[in-house]
C-alpha positions, 0 to 999 in steps of 0.5 A: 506734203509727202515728199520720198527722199531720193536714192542715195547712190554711190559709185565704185571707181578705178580713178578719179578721171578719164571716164568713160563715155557711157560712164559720164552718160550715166553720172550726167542723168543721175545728176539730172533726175530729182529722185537720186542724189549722187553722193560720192565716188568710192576710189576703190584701192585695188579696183582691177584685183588680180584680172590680166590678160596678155600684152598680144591682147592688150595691143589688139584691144587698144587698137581694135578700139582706137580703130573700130570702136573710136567713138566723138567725147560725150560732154556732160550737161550737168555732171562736173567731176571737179564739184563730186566727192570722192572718197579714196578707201586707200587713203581712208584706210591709213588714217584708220584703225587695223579693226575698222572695214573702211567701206562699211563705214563709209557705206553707213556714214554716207547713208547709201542705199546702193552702190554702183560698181564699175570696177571687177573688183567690188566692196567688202561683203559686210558694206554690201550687207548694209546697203539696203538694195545692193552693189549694182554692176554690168556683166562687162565690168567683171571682163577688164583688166587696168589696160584690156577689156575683153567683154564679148570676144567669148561671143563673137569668136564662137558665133553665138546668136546673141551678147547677154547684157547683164545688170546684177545685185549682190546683195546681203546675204550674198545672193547675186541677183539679176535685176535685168538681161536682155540680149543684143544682136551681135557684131562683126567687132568684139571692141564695137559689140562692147561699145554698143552695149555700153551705150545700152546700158546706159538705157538699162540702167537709168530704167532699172534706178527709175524703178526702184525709186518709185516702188522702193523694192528691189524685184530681182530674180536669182542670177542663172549666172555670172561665171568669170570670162578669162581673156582670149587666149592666142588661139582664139586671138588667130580665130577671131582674126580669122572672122573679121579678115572675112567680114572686111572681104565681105563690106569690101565686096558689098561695096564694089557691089554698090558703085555698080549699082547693085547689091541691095537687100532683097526681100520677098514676100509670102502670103497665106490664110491664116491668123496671127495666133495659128497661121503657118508660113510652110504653107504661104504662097510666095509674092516674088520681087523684080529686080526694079520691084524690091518689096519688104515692111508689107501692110494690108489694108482691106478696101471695099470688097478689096485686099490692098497690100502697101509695101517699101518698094525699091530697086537693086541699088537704091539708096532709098525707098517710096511706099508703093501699093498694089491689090490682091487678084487671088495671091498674085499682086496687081501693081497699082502705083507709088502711094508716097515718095519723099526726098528722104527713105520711106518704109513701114507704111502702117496703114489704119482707120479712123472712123471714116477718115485713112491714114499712114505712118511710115517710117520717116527716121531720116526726117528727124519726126514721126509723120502721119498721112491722111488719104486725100485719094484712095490709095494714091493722094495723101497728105501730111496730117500730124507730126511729133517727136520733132528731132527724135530719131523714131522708126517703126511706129504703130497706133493701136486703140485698145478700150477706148485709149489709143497707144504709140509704139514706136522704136526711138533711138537713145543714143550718142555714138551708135544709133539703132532702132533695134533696141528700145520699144518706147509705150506712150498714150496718144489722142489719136492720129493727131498727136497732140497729147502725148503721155509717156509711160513711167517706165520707158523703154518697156522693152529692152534687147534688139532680140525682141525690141523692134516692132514687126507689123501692127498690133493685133487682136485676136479674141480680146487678146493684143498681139505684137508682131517684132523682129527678132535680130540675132546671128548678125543679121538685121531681121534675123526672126520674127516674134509673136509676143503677147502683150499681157499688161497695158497701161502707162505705168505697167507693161508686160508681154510674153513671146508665143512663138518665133518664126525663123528663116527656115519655112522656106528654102533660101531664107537669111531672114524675116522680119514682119507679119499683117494680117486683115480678115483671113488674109496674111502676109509675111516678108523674108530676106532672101540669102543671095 
């Protein structure tokens, strides 16, 4: 029997202790993945070279930290520092002679094949050139120093739409190549923004390592750029303070808001002709809401000779919502009642046939599954079908069925201290609305990054091509965008989409966000925030 040696991997260090929580999530599922074999911890001797940064900004990151960013221990499951080897290239280099380049050597003894960097400073060029697949490292570990770490201020100080998580090789001929970068919605605290992507990273990585060790080749491209970051200088410092004296003003108000019982999201609705490939949102009619009628997560759902829209409905200052359900009298909603209230939040109601039978997805996240309704009574009488991912955390699920296989999507939450459904589009092959057989994809998550993640509305075809409609969340603001993205390849070991378009809050006028698109015959509609 055939059997493909594990990837033999190494990991560049600054210490032989105080890992980490996203480092100690990445050593325990390398040790609990039968295709890497975690081989030695490389003590690198000068790890943080000659990065500094400021002891203004080494006191403002250790307390930013301490209080925005704290975060409970990971406890490792199968990852026990005190049984690795640790391979001290300090020590290593006095017991060797003054011609030797102890990295290379250790790279050669330990018959590595790539080295995962977790230092700014990295091995010798001649130890890259014999790894067979590189040094690995992120973006954030070039933006550290031994007592600061400034990764995404640059960012969040000047506002950008988005932070860039980049995971890069260097590799033989000293190319830098970038392997994977996806980019995530920013926020209010450069010390939180960093914490969150570490924790993404994890993801990131442990896919990117899957992969190599199925294909055995590195497909990377040529990195657009790794420009160094120095550290905020006290300029920056007084902006930065700046944003977030206003931010706290903001939550501070938010809040007096909610013990008033009011301040809630409010979204709106629009509805037009038009298909998911061509429609124009200018020229939608707006379905405006009530102040105890707050509709967003809009499905159509065609019944009879009859257009029925189900929708999250809310009032200013719930704490959670019921999926509610109404009919089209022209482009004008008739409100027929509440469809589906639980004791837990309900959003998403994805809406779908079965042959002659009528189900439901919503979004049950709180619930800790994935639950399927069948209509008992059109449009108001369901009951629970089916349920699976029993203590996953899971929002915004949609089935398709595609040449003759039916196919989840569905956003599940990877996470230890910061649960987000914004990040992860996770592929898997289904029975049906059943349930009970479910085949991952090879490479989950498909996609990756909170600016095309998140799904947005059903998938759809048009013409033989599938359509996914998903949120595109940037500039701090959840639903910032809505994506068409075209889905090229589909089946359990390749996934591949592209984006057609972006529609952005600027259709209409006093738009913050939009996050979500149906359709059913000619009909659409489409949700926005509105900026009150």
């Amino acid at each position: 029997m055939n059997t493909v040696r594990p990837l033999r991997i190494g990991v560049l260090v600054a210490r032989k202790e105080g890992f980490e929580n996203w480092e100690l999530m990445i050593f325990d599922r390398i040790m609990a993945d039968p295709r890497f074999s975690l081989i030695t911890f490389i003590v690198h001797p000068n790890p943080f070279g000659d990065m500094k940064a400021s002891r203004l900004f080494e006191l403002e990151s250790h307390l930013e930290r301490r209080l925005l960013a704290r975060q409970s221990r990971y406890t490792p499951k199968t990852f026990d520092a005190n049984r690795q080897r640790f391979d001290d290239l300090r020590v290593l280099g006095t017991y060797a002679a003054a011609d030797i380049d102890v990295p290379r050597q250790l790279v050669n003894e330990r018959e590595l094949d790539l080295v995962i960097r977790l230092t700014p400073a990295s091995l010798s060029s001649d130890a890259i050139r014999d790894l067979p697949f590189g040094e690995w490292a992120f973006n954030f570990c070039d933006q550290r120093s031994r007592k600061a770490d400034w990764f995404s201020y640059r960012d969040v100080i000047s506002k950008s739409a988005a932070t860039e998580l980049l995971l890069y090789a260097k590799q033989d001929d000293g190319r830098v190549t970038s392997i994977a970068s996806p980019s995530f919605n920013i926020k209010f605290s450069a010390a939180r923004n960093a914490a969150f992507l570490k924790e993404r990273a994890v993801t990131l990585l442990m896919r990117e390592l899957g992969r190599l060790a199925d294909r055995r080749e590195l497909k990377a491209e040529p990195s657009r750029r790794n420009d160094v970051v120095e550290p905020p200088s006290s300029v920056d410092m007084v902006r930065y303070a700046g944003g977030l004296s206003s931010h706290f003003l903001a939550r501070a108000i938010k809040a007096l808001r909610a013990r008033m019982h009011s301040g809630s999201a409010i979204w709106t609705l629009y509805t037009g002709r038009g298909r998911i490939d061509d429609f124009d949102p200018r020229e939608s009619v707006e379905i405006p809401p009530t102040k105890s009628d707050i509709k967003a997560d809009p499905f159509l759902f065609q019944y009879g000779n009859e257009c029925y829209l189900f929708y999250e409905a809310y009032a200013d200052g719930d704490r959670k919502a019921h999926i509610a359900v109404g009919r089209f009298r022209g482009d004008k909603i008739e409100p027929v009642g509440i469809a589906l209230s639980c004791d837990h939040h309900l959003s998403y109601p994805f809406v779908f046939r079965d042959g002659k039978s009528i189900f439901m997805m919503p979004e049950t996240h709180q619930s800790r599954r994935i639950e399927i309704w069948r209509c008992v009574e059109f449009p108001l009488k369901w009951e629970l079908y089916s349920t699976a991912f029993e203590g996953r955390s899971a929002a915004d699920s949609v089935l398709t069925r595609h040449k003759g296989k039916w196919w989840l999507f569905t956003n599940l939450s990877d996470f230890h201290a910061y649960e987000d459904h914004c990040s992860e589009l996770y592929l898997f092959e289904v029975d049906g609305p059943e349930l009970k057989r479910i085949i991952s994809h090879k490479h989950n998550p498909v996609v990756i990054g909170s600016t095309v993640a998140r799904n947005g509305g059903r998938i759809l075809e048009r013409n033989g091509q599938l359509y996914r409609p998903s949120q595109c969340n940037a500039h701090g603001i959840y639903g910032y965008g809505l994506n068409i993205m075209e889905i090229e390849e589909l089946s359990l070991t390749a996934y591949r989409e592209r984006c057609i378009r972006t529609i952005t809050p600027d259709f209409k006028k006093g738009l913050r966000g939009c996050h979500h698109f149906d359709a059913a015959g000619e009909r659409y509609v489409v949700d926005a925030r509105l900026s009150l």
